[in-house]
ZADO-1210 file (C-alpha; in nm, 4 decimals, padded with zeros to 6 digits):
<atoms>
<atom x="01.5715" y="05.3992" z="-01.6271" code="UNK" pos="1"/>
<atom x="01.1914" y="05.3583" z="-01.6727" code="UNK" pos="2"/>
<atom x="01.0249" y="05.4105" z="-01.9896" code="UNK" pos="3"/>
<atom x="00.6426" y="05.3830" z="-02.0302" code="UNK" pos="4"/>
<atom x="00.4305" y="05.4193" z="-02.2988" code="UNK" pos="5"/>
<atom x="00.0301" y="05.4787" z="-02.2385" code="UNK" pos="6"/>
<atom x="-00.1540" y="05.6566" z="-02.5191" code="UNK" pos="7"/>
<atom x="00.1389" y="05.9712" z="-02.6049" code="UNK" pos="8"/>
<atom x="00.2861" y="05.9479" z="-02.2937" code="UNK" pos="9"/>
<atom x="00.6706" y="05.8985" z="-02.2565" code="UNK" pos="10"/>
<atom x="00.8623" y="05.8668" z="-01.9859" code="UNK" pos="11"/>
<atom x="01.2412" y="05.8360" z="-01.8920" code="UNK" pos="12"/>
<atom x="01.4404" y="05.8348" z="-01.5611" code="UNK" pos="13"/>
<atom x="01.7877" y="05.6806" z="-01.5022" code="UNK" pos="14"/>
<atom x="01.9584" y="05.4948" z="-01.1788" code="UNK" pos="15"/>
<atom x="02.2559" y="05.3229" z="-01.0803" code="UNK" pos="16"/>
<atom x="02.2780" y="05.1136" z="-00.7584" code="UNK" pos="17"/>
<atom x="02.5302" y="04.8395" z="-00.6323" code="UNK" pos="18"/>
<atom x="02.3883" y="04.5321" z="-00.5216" code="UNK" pos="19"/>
<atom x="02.5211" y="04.1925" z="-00.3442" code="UNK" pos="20"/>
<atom x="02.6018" y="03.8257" z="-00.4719" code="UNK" pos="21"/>
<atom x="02.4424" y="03.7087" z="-00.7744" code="UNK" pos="22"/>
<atom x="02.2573" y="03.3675" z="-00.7697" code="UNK" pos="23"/>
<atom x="02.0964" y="03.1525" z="-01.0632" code="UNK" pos="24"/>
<atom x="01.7536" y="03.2208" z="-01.2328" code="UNK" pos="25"/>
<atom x="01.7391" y="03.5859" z="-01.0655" code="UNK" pos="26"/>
<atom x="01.4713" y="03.6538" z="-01.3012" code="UNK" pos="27"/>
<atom x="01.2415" y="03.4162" z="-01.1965" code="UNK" pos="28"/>
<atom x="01.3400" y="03.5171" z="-00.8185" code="UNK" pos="29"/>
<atom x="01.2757" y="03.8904" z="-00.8912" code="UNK" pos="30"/>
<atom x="00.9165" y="03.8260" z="-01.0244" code="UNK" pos="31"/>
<atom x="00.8461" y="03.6239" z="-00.6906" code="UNK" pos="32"/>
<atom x="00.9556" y="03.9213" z="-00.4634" code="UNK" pos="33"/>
<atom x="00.7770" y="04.1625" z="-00.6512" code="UNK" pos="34"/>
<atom x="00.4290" y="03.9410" z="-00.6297" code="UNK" pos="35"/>
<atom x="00.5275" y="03.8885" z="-00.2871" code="UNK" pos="36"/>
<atom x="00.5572" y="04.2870" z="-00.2728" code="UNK" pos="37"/>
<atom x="00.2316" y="04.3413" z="-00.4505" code="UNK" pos="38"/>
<atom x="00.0218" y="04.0951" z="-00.2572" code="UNK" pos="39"/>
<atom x="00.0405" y="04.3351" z="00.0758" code="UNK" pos="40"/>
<atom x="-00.0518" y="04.6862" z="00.1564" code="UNK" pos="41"/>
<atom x="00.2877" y="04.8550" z="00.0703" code="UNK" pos="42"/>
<atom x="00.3375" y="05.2719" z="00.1315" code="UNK" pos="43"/>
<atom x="00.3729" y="05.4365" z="-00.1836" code="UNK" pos="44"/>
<atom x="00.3454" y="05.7802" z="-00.2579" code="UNK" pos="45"/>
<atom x="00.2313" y="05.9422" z="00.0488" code="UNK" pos="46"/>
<atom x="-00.0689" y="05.6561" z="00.0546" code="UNK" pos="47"/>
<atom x="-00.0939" y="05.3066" z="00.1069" code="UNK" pos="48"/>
<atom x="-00.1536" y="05.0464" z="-00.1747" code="UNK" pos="49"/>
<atom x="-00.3899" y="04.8072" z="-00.1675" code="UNK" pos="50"/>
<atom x="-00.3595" y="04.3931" z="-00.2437" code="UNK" pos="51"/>
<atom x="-00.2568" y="04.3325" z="-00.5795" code="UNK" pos="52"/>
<atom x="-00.2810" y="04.0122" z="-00.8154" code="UNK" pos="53"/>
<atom x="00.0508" y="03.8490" z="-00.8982" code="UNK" pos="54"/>
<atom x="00.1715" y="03.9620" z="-01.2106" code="UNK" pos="55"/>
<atom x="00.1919" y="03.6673" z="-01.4700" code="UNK" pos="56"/>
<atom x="00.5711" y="03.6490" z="-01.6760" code="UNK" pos="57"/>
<atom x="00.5415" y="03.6668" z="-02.0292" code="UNK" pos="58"/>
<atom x="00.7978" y="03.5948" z="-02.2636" code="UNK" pos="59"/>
<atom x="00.6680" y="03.8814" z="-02.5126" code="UNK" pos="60"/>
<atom x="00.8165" y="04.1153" z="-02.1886" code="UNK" pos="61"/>
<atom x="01.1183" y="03.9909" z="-02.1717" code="UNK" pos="62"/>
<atom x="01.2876" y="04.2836" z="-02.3895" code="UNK" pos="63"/>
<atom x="01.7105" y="04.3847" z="-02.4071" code="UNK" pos="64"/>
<atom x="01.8441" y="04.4013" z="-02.0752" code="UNK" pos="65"/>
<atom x="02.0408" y="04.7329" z="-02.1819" code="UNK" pos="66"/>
<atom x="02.0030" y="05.0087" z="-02.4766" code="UNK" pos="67"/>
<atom x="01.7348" y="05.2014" z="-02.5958" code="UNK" pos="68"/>
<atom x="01.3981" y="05.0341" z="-02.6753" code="UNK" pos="69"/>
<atom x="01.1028" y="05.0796" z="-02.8414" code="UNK" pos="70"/>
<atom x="00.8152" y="04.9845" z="-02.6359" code="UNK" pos="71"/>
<atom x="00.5355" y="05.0585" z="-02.8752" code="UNK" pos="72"/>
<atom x="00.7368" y="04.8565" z="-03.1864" code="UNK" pos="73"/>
<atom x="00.8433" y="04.5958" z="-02.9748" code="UNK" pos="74"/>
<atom x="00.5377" y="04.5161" z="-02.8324" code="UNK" pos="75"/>
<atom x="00.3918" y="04.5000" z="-03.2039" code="UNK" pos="76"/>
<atom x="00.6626" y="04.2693" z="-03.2816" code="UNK" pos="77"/>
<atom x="00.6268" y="04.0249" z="-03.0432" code="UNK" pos="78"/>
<atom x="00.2340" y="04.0024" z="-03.1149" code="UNK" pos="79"/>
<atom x="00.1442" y="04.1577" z="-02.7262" code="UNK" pos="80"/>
<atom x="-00.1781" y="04.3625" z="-02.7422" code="UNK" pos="81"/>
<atom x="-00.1039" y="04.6108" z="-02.5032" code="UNK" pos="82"/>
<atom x="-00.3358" y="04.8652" z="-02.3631" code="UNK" pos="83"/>
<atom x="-00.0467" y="05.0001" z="-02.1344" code="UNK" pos="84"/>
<atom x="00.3294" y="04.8688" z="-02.0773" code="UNK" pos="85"/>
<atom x="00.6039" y="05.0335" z="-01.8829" code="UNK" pos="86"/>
<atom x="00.9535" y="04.9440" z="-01.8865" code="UNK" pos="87"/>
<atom x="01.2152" y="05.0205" z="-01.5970" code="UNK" pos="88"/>
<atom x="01.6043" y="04.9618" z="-01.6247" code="UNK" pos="89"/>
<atom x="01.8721" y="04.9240" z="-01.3623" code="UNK" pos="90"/>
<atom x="02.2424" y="04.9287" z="-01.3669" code="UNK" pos="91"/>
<atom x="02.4103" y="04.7931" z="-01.0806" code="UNK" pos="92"/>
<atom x="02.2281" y="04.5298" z="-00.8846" code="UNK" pos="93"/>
<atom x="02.4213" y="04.1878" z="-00.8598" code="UNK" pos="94"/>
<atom x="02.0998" y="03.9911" z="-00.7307" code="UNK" pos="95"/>
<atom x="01.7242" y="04.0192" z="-00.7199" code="UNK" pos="96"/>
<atom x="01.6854" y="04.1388" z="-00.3752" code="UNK" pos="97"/>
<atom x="01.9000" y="04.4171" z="-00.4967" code="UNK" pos="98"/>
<atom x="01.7350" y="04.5175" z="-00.7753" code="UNK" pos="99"/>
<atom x="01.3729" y="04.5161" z="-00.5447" code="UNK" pos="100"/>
<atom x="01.4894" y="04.7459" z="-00.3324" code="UNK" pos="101"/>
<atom x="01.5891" y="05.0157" z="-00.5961" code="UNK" pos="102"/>
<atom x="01.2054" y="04.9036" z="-00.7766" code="UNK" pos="103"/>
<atom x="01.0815" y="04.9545" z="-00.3779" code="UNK" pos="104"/>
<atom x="01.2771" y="05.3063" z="-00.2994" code="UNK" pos="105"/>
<atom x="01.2096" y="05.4448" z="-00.6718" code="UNK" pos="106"/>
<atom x="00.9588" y="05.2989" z="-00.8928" code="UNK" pos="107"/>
<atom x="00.6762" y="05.2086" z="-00.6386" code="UNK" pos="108"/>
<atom x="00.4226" y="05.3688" z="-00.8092" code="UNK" pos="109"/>
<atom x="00.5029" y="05.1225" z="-01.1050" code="UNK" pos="110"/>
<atom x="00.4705" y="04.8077" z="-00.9587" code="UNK" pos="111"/>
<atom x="00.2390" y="04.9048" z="-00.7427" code="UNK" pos="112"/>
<atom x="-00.0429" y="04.9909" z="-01.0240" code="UNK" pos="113"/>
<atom x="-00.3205" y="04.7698" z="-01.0627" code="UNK" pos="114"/>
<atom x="-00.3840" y="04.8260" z="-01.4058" code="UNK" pos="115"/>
<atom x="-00.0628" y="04.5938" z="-01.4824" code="UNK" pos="116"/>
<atom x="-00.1407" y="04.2255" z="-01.4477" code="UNK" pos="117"/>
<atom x="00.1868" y="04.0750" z="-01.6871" code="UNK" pos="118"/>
<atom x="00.5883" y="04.1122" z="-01.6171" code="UNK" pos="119"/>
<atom x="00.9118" y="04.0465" z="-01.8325" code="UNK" pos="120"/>
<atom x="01.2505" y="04.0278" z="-01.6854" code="UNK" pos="121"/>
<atom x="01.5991" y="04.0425" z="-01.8464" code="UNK" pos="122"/>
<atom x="01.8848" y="04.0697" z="-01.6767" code="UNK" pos="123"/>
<atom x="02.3288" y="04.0687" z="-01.8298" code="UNK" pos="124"/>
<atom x="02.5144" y="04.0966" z="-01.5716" code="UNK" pos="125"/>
<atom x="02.4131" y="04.4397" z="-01.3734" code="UNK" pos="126"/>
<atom x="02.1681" y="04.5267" z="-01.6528" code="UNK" pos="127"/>
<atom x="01.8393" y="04.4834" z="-01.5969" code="UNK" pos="128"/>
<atom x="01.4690" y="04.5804" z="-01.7737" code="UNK" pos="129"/>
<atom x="01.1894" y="04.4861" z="-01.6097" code="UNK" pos="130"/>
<atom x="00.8798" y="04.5329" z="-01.7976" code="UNK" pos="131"/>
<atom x="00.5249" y="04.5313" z="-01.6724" code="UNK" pos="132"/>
<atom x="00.2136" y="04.5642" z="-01.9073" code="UNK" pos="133"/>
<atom x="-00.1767" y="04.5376" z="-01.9448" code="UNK" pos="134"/>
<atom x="-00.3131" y="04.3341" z="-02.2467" code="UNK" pos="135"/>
<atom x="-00.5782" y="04.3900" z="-02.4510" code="UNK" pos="136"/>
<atom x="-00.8875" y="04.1248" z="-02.3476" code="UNK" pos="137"/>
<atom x="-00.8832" y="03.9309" z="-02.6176" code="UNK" pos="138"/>
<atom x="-01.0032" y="03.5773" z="-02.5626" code="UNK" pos="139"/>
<atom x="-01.3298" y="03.4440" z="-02.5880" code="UNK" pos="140"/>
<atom x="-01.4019" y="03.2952" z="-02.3127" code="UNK" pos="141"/>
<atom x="-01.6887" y="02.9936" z="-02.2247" code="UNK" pos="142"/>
<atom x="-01.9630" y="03.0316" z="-01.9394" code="UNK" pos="143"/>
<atom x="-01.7842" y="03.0307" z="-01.5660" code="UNK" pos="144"/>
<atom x="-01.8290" y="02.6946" z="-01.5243" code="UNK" pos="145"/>
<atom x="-01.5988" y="02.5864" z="-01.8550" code="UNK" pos="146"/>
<atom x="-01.3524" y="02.8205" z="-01.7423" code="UNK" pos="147"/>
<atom x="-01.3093" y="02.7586" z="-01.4334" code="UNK" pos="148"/>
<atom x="-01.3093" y="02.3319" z="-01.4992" code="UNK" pos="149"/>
<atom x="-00.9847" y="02.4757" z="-01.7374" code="UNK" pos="150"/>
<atom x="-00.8709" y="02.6211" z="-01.4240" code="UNK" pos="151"/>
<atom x="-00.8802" y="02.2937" z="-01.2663" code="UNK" pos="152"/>
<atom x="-00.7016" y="02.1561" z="-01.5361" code="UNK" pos="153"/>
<atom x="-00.3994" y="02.3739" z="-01.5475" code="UNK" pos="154"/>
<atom x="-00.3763" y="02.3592" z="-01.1437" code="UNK" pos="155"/>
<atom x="-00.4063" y="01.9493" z="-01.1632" code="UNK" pos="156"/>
<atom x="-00.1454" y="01.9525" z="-01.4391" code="UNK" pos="157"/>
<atom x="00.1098" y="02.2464" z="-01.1673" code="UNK" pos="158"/>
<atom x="00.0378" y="02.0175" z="-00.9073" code="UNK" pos="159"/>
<atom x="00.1638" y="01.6850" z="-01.0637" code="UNK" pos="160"/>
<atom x="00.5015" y="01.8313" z="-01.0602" code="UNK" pos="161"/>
<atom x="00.7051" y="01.8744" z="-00.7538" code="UNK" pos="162"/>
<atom x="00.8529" y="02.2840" z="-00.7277" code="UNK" pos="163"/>
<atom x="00.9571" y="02.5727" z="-00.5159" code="UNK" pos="164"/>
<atom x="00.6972" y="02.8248" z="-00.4707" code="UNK" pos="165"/>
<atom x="00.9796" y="03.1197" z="-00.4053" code="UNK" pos="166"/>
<atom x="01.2272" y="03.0578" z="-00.1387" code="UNK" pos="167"/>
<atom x="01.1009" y="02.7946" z="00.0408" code="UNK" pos="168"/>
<atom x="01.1975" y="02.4209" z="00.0321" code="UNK" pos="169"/>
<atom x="01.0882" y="02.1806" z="-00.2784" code="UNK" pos="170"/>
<atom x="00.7449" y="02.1066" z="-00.2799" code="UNK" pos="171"/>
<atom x="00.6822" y="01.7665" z="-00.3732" code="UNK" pos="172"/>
<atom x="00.4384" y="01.6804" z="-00.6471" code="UNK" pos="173"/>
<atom x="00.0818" y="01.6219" z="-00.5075" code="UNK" pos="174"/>
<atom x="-00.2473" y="01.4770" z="-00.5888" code="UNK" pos="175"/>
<atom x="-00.4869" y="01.5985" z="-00.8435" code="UNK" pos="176"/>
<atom x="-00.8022" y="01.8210" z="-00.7001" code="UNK" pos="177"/>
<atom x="-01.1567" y="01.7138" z="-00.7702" code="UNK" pos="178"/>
<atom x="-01.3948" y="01.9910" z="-00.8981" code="UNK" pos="179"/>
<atom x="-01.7056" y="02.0759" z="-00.6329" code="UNK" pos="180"/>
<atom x="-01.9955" y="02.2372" z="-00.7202" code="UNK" pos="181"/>
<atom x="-02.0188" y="02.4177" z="-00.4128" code="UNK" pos="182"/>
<atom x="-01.7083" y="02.6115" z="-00.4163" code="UNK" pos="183"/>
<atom x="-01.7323" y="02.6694" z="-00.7771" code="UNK" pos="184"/>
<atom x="-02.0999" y="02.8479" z="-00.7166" code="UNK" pos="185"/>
<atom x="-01.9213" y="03.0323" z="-00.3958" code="UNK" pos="186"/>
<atom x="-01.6284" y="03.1588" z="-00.6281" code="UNK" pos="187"/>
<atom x="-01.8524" y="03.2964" z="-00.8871" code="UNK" pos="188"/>
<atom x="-02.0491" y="03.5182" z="-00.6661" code="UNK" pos="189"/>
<atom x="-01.7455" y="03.6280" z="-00.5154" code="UNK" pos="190"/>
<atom x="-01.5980" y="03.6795" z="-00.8667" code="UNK" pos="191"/>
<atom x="-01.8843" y="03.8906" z="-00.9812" code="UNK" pos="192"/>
<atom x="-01.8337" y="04.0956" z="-00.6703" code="UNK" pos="193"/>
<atom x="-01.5191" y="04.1728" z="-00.7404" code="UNK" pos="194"/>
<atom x="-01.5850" y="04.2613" z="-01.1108" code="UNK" pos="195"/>
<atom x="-01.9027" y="04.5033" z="-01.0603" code="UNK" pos="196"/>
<atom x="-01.7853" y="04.6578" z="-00.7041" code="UNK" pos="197"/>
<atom x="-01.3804" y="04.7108" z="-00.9042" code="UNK" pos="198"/>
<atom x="-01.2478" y="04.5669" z="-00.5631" code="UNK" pos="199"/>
<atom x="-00.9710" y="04.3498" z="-00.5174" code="UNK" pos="200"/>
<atom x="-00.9919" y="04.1448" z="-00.2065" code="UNK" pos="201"/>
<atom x="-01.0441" y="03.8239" z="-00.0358" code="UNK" pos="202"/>
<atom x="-01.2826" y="04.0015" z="00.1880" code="UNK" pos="203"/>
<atom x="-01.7036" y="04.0630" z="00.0516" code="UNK" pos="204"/>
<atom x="-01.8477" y="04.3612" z="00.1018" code="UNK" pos="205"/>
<atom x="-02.0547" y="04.1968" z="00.4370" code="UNK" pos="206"/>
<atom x="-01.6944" y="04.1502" z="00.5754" code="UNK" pos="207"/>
<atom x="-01.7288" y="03.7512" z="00.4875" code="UNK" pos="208"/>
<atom x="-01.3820" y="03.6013" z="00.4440" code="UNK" pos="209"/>
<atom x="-01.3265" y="03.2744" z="00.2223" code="UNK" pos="210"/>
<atom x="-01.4129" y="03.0420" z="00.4985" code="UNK" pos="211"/>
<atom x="-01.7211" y="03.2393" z="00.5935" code="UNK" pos="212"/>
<atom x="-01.8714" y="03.1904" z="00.2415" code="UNK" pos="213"/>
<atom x="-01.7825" y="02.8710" z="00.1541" code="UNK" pos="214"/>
<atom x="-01.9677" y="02.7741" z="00.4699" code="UNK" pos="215"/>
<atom x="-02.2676" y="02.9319" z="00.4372" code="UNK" pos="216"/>
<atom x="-02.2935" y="02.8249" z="00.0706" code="UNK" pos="217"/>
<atom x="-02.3053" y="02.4526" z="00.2458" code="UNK" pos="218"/>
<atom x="-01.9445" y="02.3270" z="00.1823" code="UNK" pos="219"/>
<atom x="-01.8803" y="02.1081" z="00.5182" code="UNK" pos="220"/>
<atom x="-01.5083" y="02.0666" z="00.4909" code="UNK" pos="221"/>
<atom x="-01.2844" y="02.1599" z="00.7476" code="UNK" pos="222"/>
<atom x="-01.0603" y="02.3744" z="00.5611" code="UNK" pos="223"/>
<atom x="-01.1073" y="02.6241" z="00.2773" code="UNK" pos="224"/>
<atom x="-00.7621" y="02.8524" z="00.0567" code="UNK" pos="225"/>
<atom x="-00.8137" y="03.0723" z="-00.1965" code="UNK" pos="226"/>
<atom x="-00.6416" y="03.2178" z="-00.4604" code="UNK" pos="227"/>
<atom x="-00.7636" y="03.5607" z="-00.6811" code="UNK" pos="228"/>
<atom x="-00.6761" y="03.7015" z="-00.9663" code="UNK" pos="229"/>
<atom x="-00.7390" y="03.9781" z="-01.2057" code="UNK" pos="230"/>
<atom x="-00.6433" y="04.0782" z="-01.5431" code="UNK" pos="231"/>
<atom x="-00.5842" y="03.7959" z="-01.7567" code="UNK" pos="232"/>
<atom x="-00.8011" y="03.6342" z="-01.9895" code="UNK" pos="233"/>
<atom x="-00.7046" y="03.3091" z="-01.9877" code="UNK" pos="234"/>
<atom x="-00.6801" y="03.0349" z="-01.7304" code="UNK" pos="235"/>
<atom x="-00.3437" y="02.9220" z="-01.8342" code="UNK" pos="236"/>
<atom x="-00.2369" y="03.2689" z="-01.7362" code="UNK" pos="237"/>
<atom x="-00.3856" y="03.3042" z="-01.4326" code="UNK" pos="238"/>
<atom x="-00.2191" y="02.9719" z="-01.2886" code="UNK" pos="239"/>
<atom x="00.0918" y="03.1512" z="-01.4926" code="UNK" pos="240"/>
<atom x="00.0469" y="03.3925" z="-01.1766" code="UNK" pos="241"/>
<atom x="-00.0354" y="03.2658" z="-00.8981" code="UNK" pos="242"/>
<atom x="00.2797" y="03.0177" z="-00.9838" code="UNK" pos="243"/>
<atom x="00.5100" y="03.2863" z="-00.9887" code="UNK" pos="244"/>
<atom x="00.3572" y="03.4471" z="-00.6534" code="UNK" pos="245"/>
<atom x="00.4951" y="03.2560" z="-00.3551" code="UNK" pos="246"/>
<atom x="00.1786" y="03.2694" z="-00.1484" code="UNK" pos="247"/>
<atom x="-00.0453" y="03.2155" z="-00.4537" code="UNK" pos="248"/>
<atom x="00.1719" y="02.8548" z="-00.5176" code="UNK" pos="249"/>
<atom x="00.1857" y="02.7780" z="-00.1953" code="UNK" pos="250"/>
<atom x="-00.1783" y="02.7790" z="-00.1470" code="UNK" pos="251"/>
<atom x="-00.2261" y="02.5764" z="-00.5116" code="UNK" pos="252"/>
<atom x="00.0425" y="02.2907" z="-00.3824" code="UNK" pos="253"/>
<atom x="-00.1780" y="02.2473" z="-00.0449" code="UNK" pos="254"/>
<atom x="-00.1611" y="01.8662" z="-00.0236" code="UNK" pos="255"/>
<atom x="-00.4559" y="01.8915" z="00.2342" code="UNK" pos="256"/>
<atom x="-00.6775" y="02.0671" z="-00.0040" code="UNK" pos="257"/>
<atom x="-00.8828" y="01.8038" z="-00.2019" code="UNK" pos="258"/>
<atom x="-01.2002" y="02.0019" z="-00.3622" code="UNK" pos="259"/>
<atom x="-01.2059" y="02.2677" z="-00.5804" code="UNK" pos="260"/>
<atom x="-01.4278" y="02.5062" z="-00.7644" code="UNK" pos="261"/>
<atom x="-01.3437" y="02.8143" z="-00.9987" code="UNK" pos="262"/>
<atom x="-01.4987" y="03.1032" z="-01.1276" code="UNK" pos="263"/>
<atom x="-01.4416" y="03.4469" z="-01.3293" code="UNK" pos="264"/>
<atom x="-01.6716" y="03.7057" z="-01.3969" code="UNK" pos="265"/>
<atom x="-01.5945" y="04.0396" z="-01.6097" code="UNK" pos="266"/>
<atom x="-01.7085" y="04.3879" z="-01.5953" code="UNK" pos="267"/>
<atom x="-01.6044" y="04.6424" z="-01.8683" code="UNK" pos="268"/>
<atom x="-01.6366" y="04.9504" z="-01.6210" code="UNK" pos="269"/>
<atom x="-01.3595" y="04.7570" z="-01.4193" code="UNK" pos="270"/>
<atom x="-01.0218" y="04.8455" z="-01.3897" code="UNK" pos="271"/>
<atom x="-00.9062" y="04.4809" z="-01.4748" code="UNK" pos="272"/>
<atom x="-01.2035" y="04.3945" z="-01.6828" code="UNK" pos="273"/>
<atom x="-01.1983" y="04.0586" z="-01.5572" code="UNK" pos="274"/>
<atom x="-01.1887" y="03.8784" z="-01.1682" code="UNK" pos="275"/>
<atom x="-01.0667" y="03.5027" z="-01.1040" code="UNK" pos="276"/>
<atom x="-01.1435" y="03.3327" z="-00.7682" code="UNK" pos="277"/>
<atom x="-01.0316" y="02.9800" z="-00.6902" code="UNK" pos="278"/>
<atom x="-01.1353" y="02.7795" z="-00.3440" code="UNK" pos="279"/>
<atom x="-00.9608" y="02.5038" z="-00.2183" code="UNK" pos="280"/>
<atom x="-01.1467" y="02.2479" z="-00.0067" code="UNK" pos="281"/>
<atom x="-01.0264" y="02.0772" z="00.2485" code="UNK" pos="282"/>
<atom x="-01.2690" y="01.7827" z="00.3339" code="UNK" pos="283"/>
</atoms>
């Protein structure tokens, strides 16, 4: 069943599916495969989508697995100030990979929307809701620089911890990044042409990849990874994201990457409102 509430609109659709073997933390495992999902062209709807931010979890999302719900109360309840929130539910998948297919074949559309940028997952047995939502932009936030330097510090504290960014093996725990003034200065122009253009893409509009810029800017390393982001207003949920994306974390875990700079820049004519880019130097 999905339910979504935007404005008046209501909406409610039923489906039952059986799945395969269930394994532990399927949540956690579902939000992965649908960032993975998001963060590549998918067909949708007669069209193609394009690369999407991961979607950050949020515990205010995580609503009854089963029953009816009220989005609009609930959401007031647990203190999330939504500006949009849909909820699908499922009955019969045993495992994640299940439960993204039916999401896939059915409810593209809805995960596929850019104007989401948080997720909630509950799951009893073959019940699931997953709920997806966009938040009001509520935090104040400091000049680029002082954001993206608390960037840096969420992404030092991730990477001092060793963890498995989706299926792959353990990472181990590595060492802290150093901020660079380069890369920070390349991320915010590439930030603020995200925000005023309403593009979402690791690619500038002169075709200049991450690498491209980060050289011309003057950075003389020998490697450069990037992570994006769009949507949330903090930098504690942005690394929130790109943690529960297994691209995104594998990029942030990059033992070889040493430098890093950080920038956002917002535009209220956006469709996220606000843009997050993060380069990682390798010297």
């Amino acid at each position: 069943m999905a339910t979504g509430f935007s404005m008046n609109a209501f909406l409610v659709l039923s489906l039952t599916l059986l799945g395969s073997v269930a394994h532990a933390s399927e949540e956690t495992q579902l939000i992965g495969l649908i960032n993975h999902y998001r963060s590549l062209p998918q067909p949708c709807d007669g069209s193609a989508s394009q690369e999407l931010p991961p979607l950050a979890a949020d515990s205010r999302l995580q609503l009854s697995a089963s029953g009816a719900v009220d989005l609009q109360a609930s959401m007031a309840r647990n203190g999330y100030p939504m500006v949009n929130v849909q909820s699908v539910t499922l009955s019969g998948p045993r495992d994640a990979a299940s439960a993204l297919k039916v999401l896939k074949e059915s409810f593209c559309n809805v995960f596929l929307d850019p104007q989401y940028v948080d997720i909630g997952v509950s799951r009893a047995d073959r019940e699931w809701r997953i709920v997806v939502a966009r938040p009001l932009l509520a935090s104040r936030l400091g000049e680029w620089h002082a954001e993206g330097k608390k960037l840096l510090e969420e992404i030092n504290k991730a990477r001092s911890s060793a963890r498995q960014c989706g299926s792959a093996q353990m990472l181990p725990a590595v060492a802290a990044l150093s901020w660079n003034e380069t890369l920070g200065s390349t991320a915010e122009t590439h930030s603020r042409y995200m925000a005023n253009r309403n593009v979402f893409s690791h690619i500038d509009g002169d075709g200049r990849t991450p690498g491209d810029r980060a050289e011309i800017a003057g950075y003389s390393g020998q490697g450069i990874g990037e992570n994006i982001a769009a949507g949330q207003d903090t930098a504690a949920k942005v690394v929130e994201g790109w943690l529960s994306s297994p691209g995104h974390c594998n990029t942030l875990m990059g033992a070889q990457y040493k430098d890093f700079g950080a920038a956002y820049a917002s535009d209220p004519k956006s469709d996220a409102g606000i843009y997050w880019t993060a380069m990682f130097g390798a010297p």
